[in-house]
C-alpha positions as CSV (number, residue, x, y, z in Angstrom):
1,X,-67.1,-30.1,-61.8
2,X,-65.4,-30.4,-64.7
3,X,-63.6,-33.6,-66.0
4,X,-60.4,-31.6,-67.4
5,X,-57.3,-32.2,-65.3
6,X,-53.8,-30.8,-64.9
7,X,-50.8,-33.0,-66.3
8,X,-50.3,-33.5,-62.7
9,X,-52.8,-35.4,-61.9
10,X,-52.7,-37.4,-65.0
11,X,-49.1,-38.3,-63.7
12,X,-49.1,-38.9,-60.0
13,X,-52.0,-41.5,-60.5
14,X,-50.2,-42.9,-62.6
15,X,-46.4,-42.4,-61.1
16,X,-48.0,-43.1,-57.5
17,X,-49.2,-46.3,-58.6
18,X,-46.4,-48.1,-60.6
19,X,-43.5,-46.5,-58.2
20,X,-45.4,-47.0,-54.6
21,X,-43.5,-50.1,-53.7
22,X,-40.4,-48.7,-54.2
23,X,-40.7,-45.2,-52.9
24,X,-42.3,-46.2,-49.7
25,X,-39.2,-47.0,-48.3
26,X,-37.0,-44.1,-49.4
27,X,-39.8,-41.9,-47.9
28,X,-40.0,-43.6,-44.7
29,X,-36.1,-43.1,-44.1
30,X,-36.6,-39.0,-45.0
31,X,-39.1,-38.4,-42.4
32,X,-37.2,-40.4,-39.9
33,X,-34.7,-38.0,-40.9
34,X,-36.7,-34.8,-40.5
35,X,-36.5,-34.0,-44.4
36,X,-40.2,-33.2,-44.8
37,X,-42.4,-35.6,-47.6
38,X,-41.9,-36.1,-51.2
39,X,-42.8,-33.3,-53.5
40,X,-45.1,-33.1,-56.2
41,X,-44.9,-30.4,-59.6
42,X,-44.3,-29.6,-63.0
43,X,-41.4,-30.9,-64.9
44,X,-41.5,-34.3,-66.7
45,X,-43.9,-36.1,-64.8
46,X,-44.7,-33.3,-63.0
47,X,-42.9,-35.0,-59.6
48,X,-44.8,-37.6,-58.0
49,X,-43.2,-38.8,-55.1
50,X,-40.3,-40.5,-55.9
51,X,-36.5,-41.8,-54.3
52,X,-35.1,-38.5,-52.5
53,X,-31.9,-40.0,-51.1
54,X,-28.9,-37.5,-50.9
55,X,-26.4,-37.7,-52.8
56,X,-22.9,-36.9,-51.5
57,X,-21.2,-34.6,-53.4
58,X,-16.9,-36.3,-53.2
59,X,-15.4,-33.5,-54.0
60,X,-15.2,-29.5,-52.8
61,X,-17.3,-27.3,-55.1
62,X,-14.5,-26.0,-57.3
63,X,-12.6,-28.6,-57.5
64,X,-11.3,-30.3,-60.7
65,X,-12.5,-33.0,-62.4
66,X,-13.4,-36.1,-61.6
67,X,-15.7,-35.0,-59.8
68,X,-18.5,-37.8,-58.3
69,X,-22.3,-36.8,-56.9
70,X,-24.1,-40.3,-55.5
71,X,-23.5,-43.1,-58.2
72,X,-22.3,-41.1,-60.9
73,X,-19.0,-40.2,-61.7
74,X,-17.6,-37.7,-64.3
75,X,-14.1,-37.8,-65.6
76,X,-13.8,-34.5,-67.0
77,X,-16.2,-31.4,-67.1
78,X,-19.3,-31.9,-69.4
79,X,-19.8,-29.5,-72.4
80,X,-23.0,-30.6,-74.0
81,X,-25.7,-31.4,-71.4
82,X,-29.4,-32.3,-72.4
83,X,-31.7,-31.4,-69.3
84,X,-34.6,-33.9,-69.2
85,X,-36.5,-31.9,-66.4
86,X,-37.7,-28.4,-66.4
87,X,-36.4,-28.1,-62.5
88,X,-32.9,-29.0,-63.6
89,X,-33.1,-27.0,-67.2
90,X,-34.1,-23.7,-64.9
91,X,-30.9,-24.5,-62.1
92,X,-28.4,-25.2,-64.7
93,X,-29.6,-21.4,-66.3
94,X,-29.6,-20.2,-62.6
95,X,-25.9,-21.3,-61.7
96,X,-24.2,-20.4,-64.9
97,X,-24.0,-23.7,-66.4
98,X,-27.1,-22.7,-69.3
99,X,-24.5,-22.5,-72.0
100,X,-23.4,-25.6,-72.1
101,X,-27.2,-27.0,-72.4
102,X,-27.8,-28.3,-75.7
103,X,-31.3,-29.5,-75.7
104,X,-34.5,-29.7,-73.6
105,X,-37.5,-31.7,-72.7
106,X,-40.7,-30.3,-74.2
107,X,-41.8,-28.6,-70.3
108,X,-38.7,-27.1,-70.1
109,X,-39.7,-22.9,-71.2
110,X,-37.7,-21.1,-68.8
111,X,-35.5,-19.2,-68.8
112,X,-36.5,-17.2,-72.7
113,X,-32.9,-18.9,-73.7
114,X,-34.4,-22.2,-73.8
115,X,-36.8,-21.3,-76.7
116,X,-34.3,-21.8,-79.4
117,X,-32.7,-25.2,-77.7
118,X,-34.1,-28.7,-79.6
119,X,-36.7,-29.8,-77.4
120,X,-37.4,-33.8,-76.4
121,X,-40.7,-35.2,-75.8
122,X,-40.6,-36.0,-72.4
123,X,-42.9,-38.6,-71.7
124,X,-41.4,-40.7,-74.3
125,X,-37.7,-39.6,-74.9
126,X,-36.1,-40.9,-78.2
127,X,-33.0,-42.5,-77.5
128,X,-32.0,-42.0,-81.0
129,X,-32.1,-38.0,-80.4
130,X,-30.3,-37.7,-77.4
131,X,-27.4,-39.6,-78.5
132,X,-27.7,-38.1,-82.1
133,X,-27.0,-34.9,-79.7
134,X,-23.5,-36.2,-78.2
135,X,-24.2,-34.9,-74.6
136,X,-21.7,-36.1,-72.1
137,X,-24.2,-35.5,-69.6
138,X,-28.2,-36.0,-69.6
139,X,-30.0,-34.9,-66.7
140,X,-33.5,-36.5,-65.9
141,X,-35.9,-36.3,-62.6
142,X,-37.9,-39.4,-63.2
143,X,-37.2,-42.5,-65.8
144,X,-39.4,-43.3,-68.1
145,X,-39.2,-46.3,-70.5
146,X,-35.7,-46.8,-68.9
147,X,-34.0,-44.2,-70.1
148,X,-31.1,-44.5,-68.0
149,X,-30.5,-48.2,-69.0
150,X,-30.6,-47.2,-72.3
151,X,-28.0,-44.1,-72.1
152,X,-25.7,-46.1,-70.0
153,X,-25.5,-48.6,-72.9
154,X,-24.7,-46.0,-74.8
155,X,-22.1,-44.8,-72.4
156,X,-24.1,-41.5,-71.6
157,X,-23.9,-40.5,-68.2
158,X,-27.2,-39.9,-66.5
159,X,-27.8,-38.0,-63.1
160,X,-31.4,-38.3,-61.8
161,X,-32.2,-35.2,-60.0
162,X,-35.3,-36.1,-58.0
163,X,-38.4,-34.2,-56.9
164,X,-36.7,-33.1,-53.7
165,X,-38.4,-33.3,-50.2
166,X,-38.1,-29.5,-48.9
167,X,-36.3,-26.2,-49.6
168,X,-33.4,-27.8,-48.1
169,X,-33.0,-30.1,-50.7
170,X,-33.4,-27.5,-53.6
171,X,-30.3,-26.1,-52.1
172,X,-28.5,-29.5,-52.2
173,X,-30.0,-30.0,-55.7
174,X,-28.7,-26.6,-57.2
175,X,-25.5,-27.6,-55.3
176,X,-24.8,-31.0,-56.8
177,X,-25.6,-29.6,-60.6
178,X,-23.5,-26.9,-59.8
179,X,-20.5,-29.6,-58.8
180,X,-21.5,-31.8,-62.0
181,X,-21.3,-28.6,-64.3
182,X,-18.0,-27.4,-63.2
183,X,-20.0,-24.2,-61.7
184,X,-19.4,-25.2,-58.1
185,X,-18.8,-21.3,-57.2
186,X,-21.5,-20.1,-59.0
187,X,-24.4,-22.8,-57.6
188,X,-22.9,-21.7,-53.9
189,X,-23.2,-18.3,-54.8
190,X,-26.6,-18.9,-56.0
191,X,-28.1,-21.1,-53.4
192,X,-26.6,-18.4,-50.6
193,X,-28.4,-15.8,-52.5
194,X,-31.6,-17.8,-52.0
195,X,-31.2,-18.5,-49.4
196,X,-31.3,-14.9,-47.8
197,X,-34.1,-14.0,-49.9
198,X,-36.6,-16.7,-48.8
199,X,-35.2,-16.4,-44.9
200,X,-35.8,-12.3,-45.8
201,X,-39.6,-13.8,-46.9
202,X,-40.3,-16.4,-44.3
203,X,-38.9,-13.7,-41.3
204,X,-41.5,-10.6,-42.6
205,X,-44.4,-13.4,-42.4
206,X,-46.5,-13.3,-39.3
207,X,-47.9,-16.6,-38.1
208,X,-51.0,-16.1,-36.7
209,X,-52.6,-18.5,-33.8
210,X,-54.5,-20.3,-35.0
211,X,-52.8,-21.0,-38.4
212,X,-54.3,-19.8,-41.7
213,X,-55.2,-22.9,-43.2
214,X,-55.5,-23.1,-47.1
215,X,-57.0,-25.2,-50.1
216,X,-54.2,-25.8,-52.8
217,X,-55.9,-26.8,-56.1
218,X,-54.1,-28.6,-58.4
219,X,-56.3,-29.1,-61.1
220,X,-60.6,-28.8,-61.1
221,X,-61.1,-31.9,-60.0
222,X,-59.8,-30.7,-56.6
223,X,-56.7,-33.1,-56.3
224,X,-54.6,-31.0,-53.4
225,X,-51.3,-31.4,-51.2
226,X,-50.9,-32.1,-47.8
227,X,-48.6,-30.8,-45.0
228,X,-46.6,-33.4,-46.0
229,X,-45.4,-32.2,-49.1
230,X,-43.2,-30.5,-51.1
231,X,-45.0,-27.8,-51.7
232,X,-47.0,-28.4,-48.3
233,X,-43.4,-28.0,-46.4
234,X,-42.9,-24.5,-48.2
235,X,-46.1,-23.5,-46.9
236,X,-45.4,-24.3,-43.6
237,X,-42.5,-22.6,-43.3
238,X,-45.2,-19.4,-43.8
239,X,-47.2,-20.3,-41.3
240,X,-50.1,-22.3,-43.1
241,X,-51.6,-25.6,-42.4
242,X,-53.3,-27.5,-45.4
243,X,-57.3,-28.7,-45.0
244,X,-56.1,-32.3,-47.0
245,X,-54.3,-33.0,-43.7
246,X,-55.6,-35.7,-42.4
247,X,-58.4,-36.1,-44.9
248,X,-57.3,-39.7,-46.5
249,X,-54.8,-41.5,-44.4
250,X,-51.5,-42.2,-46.2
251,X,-52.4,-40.3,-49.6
252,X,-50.2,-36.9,-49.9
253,X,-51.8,-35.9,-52.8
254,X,-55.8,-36.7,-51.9
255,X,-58.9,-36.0,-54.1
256,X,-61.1,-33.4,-51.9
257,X,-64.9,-32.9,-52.1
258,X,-66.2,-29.6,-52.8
259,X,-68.3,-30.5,-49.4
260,X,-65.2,-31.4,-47.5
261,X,-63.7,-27.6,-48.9
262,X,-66.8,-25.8,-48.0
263,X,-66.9,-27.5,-44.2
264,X,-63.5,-26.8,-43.9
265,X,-63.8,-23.2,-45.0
266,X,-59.8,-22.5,-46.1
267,X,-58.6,-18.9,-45.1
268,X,-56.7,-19.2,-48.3
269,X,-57.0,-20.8,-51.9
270,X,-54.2,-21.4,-54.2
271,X,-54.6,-21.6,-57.7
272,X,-52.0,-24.0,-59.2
273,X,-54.5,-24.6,-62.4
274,X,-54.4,-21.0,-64.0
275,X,-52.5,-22.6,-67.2
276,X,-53.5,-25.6,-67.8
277,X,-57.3,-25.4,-66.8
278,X,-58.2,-22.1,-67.1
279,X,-59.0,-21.6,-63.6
280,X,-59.1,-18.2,-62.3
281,X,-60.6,-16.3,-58.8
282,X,-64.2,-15.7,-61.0
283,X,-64.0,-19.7,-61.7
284,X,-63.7,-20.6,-58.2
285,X,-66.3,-18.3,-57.5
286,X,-68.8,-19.4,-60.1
287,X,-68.7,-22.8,-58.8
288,X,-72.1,-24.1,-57.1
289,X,-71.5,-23.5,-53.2
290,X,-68.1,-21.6,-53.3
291,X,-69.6,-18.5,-52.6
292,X,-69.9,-19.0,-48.7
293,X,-66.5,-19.7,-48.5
294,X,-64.2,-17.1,-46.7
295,X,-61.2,-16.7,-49.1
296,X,-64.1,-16.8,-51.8
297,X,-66.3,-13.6,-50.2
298,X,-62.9,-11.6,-48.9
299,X,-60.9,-12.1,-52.1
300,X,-58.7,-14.3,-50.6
301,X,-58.1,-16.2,-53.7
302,X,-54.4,-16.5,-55.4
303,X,-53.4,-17.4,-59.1
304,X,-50.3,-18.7,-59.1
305,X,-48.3,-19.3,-61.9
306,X,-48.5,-23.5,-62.8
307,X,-44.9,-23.3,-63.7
308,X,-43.1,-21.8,-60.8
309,X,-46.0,-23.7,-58.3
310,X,-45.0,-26.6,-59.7
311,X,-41.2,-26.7,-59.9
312,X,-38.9,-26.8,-57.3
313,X,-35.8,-24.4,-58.8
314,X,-34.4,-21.1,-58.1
315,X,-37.9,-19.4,-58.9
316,X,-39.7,-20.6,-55.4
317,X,-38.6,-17.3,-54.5
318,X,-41.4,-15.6,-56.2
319,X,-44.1,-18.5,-55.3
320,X,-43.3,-17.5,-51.5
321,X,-43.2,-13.9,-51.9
322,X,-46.7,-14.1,-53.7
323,X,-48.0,-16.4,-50.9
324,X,-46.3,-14.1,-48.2
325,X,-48.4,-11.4,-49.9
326,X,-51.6,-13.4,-49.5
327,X,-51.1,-14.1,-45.6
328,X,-50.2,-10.0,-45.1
329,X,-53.8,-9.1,-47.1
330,X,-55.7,-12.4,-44.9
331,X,-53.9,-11.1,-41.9
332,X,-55.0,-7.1,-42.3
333,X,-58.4,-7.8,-42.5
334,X,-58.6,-9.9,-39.9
């Protein structure tokens, strides 16, 4: 197998590992409230698991400024706001606040408007060129290097939109921006139309009995997501059960054998690794042993797009459509 892995991977080990004793906690509380697991993706550390708490929003969608979400408080209605997550940079497009975004992290390439915007390295974020930028709002999904202690000395207000915990929490997400942005309206009007379209997907899905289970690949060294998930939860709603469930107890994101994959025998494989390690339905296929897998034989193999599988913004729409289309092609020829 080969030793090349996703930015993902690269970033829960290491995002797991320094943030487990404080995230523990704040997961706990979530699935005692029914909100699903912590999410995983793309964006600036590609989401590991991290503090999901909702954040009340204090005032009514349209209202006027000040207007506070969770800790943070804005006195009037930002004008120049630098998105330090690709999540974030493709909800503030999505809601109609995309014009008053003046800069970028280097994931952030969607939507096309964000290819002529300064881009900041997201890993290590220069302090120096955000606040050479004036924003009067930066919005981030994970910290690194304290960046938020360093903007607040600056007096730059910072709003941490975590990886959220299930589709429910995009909603609240989108909303929240939408309240911070002065686009209240807009987000509401955006996360009902959404809405509609992923109840119009998850409704035309037939579950079968037994579940379809699937593999989800996130890079070739077979890292994958549970149930308990992000990404796991959206999958649920279709209908689909993961083969990492269960497979190392209290690790979301586990490390699968290709034996444990072939024993298992998925209905389904998801391809989150098409962009950044060249995977592909012949790759899978070429791989010693694959070929007596099911979804290998019957075609049953999906590329997804790494960007949209790996981000938890307005696009999920067209990850669950692609996966609906999977289950409807599994399902016929069964």
């Amino acid at each position: 197998m080969a030793a090349r892995q996703s930015l993902f991977t690269r970033v829960v080990r290491a995002t797991l590992t320094k943030k487990a004793a404080r995230v523990a906690p704040v997961v706990a509380v979530a699935f005692g409230l029914g909100l699903g697991a912590a999410a995983c993706g793309d964006d600036t550390p590609q989401e590991a698991a991290v503090d999901t708490t909702v954040a009340d929003v204090t005032t009514t969608m349209a209202a006027a400024f000040p207007v506070t979400v969770g800790e943070l408080t804005l006195d009037a209605e930002p004008q120049r706001v630098v998105s330090m997550s690709a999540t974030a940079t493709e909800m503030l497009f999505a809601i109609g606040a995309g014009d008053k975004v003046v800069a970028v992290d280097n994931f952030s390439n969607f939507p096309a408007e964000v290819d002529s915007l300064p881009k900041i390295d997201a890993y290590e974020p220069s302090v120096e060129a955000i606040s050479e930028l004036e924003p009067d709002l930066v919005i981030i999904s994970y910290d690194p290097g304290n960046l938020v202690e360093q903007l607040n000395a600056l007096s730059i207000p910072v709003f941490t939109a975590y990886a959220v915990m299930n589709l429910d929490g995009v909603y609240e997400q989108m909303e929240q921006l939408g309240a911070l942005t002065g686009q209240g309206d807009a987000a509401a009007d955006a996360v009902a139309t959404m809405r509609a379209e992923v109840k119009t997907i998850i409704d035309g899905v037939t579950v079968q009995d037994p579940p379809l289970t699937y593999f989800y690949e996130l890079d070739p060294t077979l890292y994958s997501v549970t149930s308990n998930t992000f990404i796991g939860s959206v999958m649920s709603q279709l209908g689909l059960v993961s083969i990492a469930d269960g497979v190392q107890e209290g690790n979301d994101y586990p490390q699968l054998s290709a034996e444990v994959i072939v024993e298992k025998d998925p209905d389904i494989i998801f391809l989150a690794d098409v962009k950044c390690c060249a995977q592909s339905a012949a790759t899978v296929a070429a791989r010693e042993g694959w070929g007596a897998l099911g979804a290998v034989s019957n075609g049953n193999i999906v590329e997804l797009d790494d960007d949209i599988a790996s981000r938890w913004g307005p696009r999920l729409v067209d990850l669950l459509a692609q996966v609906a289309a999977a289950i409807a092609k599994v399902s016929a020829g069964s």
